[in-house]
N, C-alpha and C positions, 0 to 999 in steps of 0.2 A: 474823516477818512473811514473809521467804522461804518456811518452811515451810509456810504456811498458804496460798501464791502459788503452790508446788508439787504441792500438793493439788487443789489450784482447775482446775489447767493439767490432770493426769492424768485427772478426772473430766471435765472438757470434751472432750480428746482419745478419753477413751473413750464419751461421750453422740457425737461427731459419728461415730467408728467405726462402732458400732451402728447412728446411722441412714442410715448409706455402705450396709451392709446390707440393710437393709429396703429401701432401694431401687433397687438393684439385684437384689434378689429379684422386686420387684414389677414391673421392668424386664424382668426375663426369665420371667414369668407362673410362677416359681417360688415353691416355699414351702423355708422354711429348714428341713432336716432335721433340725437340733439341737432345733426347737421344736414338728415333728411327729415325729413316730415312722413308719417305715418299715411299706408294707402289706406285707404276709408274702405270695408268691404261694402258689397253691392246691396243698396234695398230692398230685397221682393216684396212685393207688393199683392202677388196673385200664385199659386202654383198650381201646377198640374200632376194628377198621378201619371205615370207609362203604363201603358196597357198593353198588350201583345200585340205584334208589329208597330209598334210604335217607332221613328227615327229621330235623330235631331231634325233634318229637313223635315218629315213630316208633323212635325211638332211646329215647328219655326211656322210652316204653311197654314196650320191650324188658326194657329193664333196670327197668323198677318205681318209676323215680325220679321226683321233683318236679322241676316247671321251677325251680325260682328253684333248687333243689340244681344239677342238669346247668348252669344259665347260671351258676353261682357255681366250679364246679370247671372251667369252658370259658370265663376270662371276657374275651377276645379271638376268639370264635368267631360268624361271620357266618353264619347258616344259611339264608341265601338263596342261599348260595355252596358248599355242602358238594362234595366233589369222592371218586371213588372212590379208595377208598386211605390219606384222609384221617383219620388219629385222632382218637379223640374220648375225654374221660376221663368214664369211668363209677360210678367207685366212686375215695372218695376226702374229703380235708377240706379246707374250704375258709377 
């Protein structure tokens, strides 16, 4: 009877663990990384500086590439903001 009272006790203390978890995950608008998998940030391979008038389109053109490729290897890049000087990765995996 104890050991079957001790079992009982482990699996409760570990179901109220778990959902101590979950919410406090959901608390801090985070996800558990044991249950997603980490995104991989992107390789650059090659950059470019910005030079004056430079654009993402005009960039992307430059180099021959597709937007969703340039915004996939750039993917914190605001290009309403580009600034001289500024790299940009051109070639690369994302």
């Amino acid at each position: 009877m104890a050991k079957s009272n001790n079992k009982i006790a482990m699996l409760t203390n570990f179901v109220l663990i778990a959902a101590l978890l979950v919410i406090v995950s959901m608390a801090e608008s985070r996800e558990i990384v044991l249950l997603k998998g980490k995104k991989s940030a992107p390789d650059c391979n090659n950059v470019y500086g910005v030079i004056s008038g430079d654009t993402c389109f005009s960039v992307t053109k430059m180099f021959n590439l597709t937007t969703s490729f340039f915004d996939s290897v750039n993917p914190n890049l605001e290009c309403d903001s580009l600034f001289v000087g500024q790299w940009l990765c051109v070639a690369g995996n994302a």
